[in-house]
C-alpha positions in Angstrom: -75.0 63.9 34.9 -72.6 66.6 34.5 -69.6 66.6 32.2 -66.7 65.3 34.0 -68.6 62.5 35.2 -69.9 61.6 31.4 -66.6 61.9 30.2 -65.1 59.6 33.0 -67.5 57.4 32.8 -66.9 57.2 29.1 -63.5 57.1 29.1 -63.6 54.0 31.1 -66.5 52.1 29.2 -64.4 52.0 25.9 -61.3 51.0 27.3 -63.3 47.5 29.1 -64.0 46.4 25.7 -61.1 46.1 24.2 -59.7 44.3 26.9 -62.6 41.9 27.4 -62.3 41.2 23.5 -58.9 40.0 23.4 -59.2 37.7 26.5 -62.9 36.5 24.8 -61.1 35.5 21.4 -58.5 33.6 23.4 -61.2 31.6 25.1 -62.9 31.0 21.8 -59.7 29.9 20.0 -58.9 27.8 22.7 -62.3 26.3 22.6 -62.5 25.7 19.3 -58.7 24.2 18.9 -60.4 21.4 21.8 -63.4 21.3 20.2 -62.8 20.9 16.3 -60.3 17.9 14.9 -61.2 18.5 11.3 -62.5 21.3 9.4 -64.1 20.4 5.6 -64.4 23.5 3.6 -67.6 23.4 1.2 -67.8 26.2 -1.9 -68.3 27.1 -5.3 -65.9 25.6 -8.1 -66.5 25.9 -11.3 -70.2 26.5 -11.2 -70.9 23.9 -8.7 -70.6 23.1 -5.1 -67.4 21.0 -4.4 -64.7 20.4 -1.3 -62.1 23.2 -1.5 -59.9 21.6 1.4 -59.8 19.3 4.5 -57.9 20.4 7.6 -57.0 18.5 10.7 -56.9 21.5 13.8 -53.4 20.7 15.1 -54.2 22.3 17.8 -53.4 25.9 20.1 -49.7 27.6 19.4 -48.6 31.0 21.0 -52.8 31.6 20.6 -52.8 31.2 17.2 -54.8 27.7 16.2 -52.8 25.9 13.8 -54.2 23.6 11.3 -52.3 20.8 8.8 -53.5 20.3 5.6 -55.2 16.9 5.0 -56.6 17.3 1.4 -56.8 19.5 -1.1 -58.3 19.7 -4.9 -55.7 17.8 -7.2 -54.6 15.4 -4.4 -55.4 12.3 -4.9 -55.7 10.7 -1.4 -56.9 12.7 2.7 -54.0 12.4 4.6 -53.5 10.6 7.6 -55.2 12.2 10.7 -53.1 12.2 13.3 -55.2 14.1 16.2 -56.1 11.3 18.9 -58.7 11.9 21.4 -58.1 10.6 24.6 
C-alpha cells in the first residue's frame, strides 16, 4: 500500500470512531434511562459493606440521565418512588 493511500485510509479510520462513540453512548444512556428505575449503590463504610444511596432514574434530559435522590445514609425513611411503568 503506498503512502498516500495509508495515510487516507488512516485519516479516515480515526475520525469514524469518534463519531460512532458519541451516537453509541447516546443509545446506551437512552437504554439505560428505559431500562433502570432504581439504582442502590452498595460499598465500603466504616469497615463494612453498607448502602451508600438509593436513586430513582428520573429519566433522559438534553442526553444526560437524570436521577432523584430517594435515600441516603442519615435519612431516616426511602422516598416515595414516583417512576410508573406503563
Amino acid at each position: 500500500m503506498n503512502r498516500r493511500v495509508a495515510s487516507s485510509w488512516r485519516n479516515r479510520r480515526l475520525k469514524l470512531p469518534s463519531i460512532r462513540l458519541s451516537r453509541c453512548e447516546i443509545q446506551a444512556k437512552e437504554l439505560f434511562a428505559q431500562a433502570l428505575d432504581i439504582v442502590v449503590q452498595i460499598g465500603w463504610r466504616e469497615g463494612q459493606r453498607r448502602a451508600l444511596g438509593v436513586w430513582e432514574v428520573a429519566g433522559l434530559e438534553r442526553g444526560e440521565v437524570k436521577f432523584r435522590t430517594l435515600w441516603q445514609p442519615g435519612d431516616a425513611r426511602l422516598g416515595q418512588i414516583t417512576r410508573r411503568r406503563g
